[in-house]
Structure formats: C-alpha cells, structure tokens
N, C-alpha and C positions, 0 to 999 in steps of 0.2 A: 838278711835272713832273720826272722823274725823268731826271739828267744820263746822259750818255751818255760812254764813254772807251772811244777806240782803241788796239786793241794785236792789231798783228801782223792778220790778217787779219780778224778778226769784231769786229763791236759790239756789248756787252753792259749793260745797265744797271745801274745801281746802286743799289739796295735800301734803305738806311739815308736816316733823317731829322735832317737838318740839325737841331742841338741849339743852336747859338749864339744865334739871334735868340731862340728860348724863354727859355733864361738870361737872355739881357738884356733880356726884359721882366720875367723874375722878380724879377732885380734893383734894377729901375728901381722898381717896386712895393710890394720892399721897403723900398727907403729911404725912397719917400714916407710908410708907413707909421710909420716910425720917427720921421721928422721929425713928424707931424700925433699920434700917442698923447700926445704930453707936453701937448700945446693942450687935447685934448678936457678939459674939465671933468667930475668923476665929479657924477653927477646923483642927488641927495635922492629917496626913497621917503618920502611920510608915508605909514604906516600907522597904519591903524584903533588906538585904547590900550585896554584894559579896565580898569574902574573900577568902582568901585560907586556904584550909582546914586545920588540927592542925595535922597531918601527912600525910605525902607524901605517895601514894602506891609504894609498893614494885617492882611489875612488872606492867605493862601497856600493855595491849592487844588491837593494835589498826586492828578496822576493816576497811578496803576501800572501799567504793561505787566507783565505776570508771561510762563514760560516759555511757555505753553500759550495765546497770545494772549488772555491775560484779564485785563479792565483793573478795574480799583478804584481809587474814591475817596476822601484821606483828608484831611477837614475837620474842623480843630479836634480831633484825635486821634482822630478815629473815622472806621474805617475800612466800606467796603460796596463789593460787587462793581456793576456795572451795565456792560451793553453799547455797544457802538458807536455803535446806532441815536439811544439814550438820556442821551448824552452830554453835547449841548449844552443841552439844558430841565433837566440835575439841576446842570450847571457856572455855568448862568445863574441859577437857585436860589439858588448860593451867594452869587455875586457880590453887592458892596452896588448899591443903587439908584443909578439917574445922575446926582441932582441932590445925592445927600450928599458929603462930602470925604477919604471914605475911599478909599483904592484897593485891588486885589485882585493878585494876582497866581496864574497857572496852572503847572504847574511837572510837567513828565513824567518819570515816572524807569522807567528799563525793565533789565530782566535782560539779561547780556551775551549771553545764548542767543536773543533776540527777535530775529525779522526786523528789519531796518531798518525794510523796507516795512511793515511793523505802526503805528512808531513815526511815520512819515510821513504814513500814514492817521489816526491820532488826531492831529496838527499839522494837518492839510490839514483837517479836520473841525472842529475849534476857529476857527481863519481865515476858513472862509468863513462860520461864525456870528457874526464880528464881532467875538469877544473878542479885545482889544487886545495885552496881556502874555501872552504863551505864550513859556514857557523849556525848556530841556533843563538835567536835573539830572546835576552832574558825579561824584555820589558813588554808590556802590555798593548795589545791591538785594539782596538775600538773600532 
C-alpha cells in the first residue's frame, strides 16, 4: 500500500518500492548459501568404461550401408549385395549353430552420406530377429 505524505495542501502518493527488506533477504540467503557450499560433498558419477570384450568373436559378419541405401554383406572377404527384406535368413546363414562354442558377431558400417534412419532400420531389423551382437563400426567406408 502505497504511503501517503503531506505538504502543503494536497495529498500525493508515493510511487517507488521499498528496497530494504528485498536486500535483506537477499542477504540473508546469501550467507546461508555461503555457509552450507563448503558442507555439501561433490558427489561420484560412475560412468559406463569401454573395453574390449574378454573373447574375440569367432567370425564377424559385417553389413554395408552404402550412399544410395544399399546394403551388402561381407563374410569371410566376400562380399554380395542383398536387401532389407532378406537380411535376416542370409545373416542367420552365416551365423554358427546354437549349441557349438563359436560365437559370431554383426558389425554395420555405413557411409557418412547415409541416413541415420537407414542405419536404424538395418539395427532395428537385426534385434527383432534375435541376433544378439549387433555393433556399429567406428572406422570409415569408402
């Protein structure tokens, strides 16, 4: 509410906002803050470590996203184009059987020019047919 002061015949109000109690809670806020930063203990992140894994797989099945969304398969140095649809019955192919003690691993390597969404559709296609090791390759396609 806004104080009022007389002078002379009329009464006029006074416009401006009381700044003192502001300050002294600014104050008061600050200090508690000052006093309470040195207490808080900084708190540990563990983060996820990369490593290499504790066996190497057996054979490595790598798939190519090329620029023009064409994928190829290259097992044991030979390489052959095939489709999206036909993906998982030529990558199950390769794969060893379930009950031997080999393991396999899948490994996509794409052109920097490829959709993402390309390279998300060949992961999401692989997953829901069960194969277990599906990686993304960090080194460069040509």
């Amino acid at each position: 509410m806004p104080s009022l002061i007389s002078r002379g015949r009329g009464r006029r109000t006074i416009n401006e906002i009381n700044m003192v109690p502001f300050i002294d809670v600014m104050l008061v806020l600050l200090i508690i803050f000052m006093v309470t930063a040195p207490l808080i203990a900084p708190s540990m992140i563990d983060l996820p470590s990369v490593g290499k894994a504790s066996k190497q797989p057996d054979k490595i099945i790598q798939i190519i996203v090329g620029k023009s969304d064409s994928l190829q398969i290259k097992v044991d140095e030979k390489t052959f184009p095939v489709k999206l649809g036909e993906l998982v019955p030529v990558v199950q192919r390769y794969q060893p059987a379930k009950g031997s003690n080999k393991s396999s691993a899948v490994v996509i390597s794409a052109d920097r020019a490829v959709k993402y969404e390309t390279v998300v559709k060949v992961m999401d296609t692989l997953q829901r047919a069960g194969i277990q090791r599906v990686g993304l390759s960090v080194q460069l396609v040509n």
